[in-house]
N, C-alpha and C positions, 0 to 999 in steps of 0.2 A: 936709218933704221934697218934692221936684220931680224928676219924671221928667226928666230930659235930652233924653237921644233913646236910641232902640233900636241896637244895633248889629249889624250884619252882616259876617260873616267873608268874606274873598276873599281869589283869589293876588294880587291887584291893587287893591289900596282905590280908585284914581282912577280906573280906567277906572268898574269900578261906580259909582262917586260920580255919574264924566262920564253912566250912563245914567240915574239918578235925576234928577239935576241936570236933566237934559232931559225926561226923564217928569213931573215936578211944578212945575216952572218954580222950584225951590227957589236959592236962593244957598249959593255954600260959605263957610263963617265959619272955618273952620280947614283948616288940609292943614297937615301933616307928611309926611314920609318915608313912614311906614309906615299914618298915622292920616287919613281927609280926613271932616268934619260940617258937613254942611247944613242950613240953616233957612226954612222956608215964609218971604216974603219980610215975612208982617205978625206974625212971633212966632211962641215957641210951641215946644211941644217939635219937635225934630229929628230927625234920622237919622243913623248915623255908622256908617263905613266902618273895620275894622282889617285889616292884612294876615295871613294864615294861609296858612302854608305848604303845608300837610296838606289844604288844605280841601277836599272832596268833598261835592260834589251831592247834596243830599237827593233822597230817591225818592218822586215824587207820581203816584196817594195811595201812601201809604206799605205796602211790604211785608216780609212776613219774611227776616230775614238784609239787608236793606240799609240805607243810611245814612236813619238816620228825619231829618224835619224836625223841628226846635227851636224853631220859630213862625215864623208868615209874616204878612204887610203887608197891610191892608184898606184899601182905597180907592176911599171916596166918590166917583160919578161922575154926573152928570145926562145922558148919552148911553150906553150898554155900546158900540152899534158905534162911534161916533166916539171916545170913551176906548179900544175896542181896536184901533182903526187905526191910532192915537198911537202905541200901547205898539208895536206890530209897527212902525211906521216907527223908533222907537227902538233897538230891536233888541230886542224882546221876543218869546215864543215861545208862541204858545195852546198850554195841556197838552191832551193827546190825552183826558185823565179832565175831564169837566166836572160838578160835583156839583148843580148845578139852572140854570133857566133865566134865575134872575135875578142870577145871578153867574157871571163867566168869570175863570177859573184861567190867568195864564200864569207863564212861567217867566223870572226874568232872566237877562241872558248868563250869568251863572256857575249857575242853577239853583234859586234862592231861589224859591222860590212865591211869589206878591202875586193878593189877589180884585181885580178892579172890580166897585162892584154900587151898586145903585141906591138913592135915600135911601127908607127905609120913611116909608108915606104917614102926617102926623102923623092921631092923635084926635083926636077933638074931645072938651074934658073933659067931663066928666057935672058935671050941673047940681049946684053944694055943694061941688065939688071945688077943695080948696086952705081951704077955707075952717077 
């Protein structure tokens, strides 16, 4: 089995396509009517966009009685303020709740949650290791 890509619900698959599309420099390999899926441009799982009618804004962070998040998007960045300049010229929105300082929480136009955060610094392996 092969992941595909994740999908995310909107009233509009393309407009959100159109802001990922421009947040990750991704290509769309499909659009349909209802359906649009994009792919990093060297391979590799995707993200895909379907239309929902009903669909309502998860509440970040989440509280009682309201629409909970269903999972949200993490993305590796080597700048947080230049990655969130991007996101906000995009039309992204910093959430008002930030849960540490080495990750920043924003919202996409329709409300999905996405981190930017930084690569964790690699070990160095201990000596035997692998062996």
């Amino acid at each position: 089995m092969v992941l595909s890509a994740p999908v995310l619900d909107a009233p509009d698959p393309h407009a959100l396509a159109a802001f990922y599309r421009h947040l990750l420099g991704w290509t769309v390999v499909q659009d349909e009517p209802h359906w649009v899926k994009l792919r990093p441009p060297d391979g590799g799982t995707g993200l895909s966009f379907q239309r929902e009618p009903l669909y309502k804004a998860p509440t970040w962070p989440a509280a009682a009685n309201t629409q909970q998040i269903m999972a949200h998007l993490d993305i590796e960045v080597d700048d947080l303020d230049a990655a969130g300049e991007h996101a906000e010229a995009t039309g992204a929105v910093l959430a008002d709740f930030q849960p540490a300082e080495d990750v920043r929480v924003y919202l996409d136009p329709v409300g999905h949650p996405f981190c930017l955060f930084l690569p964790e610094p690699e070990e160095p392996l201990s000596p035997g290791a692998g062996a």
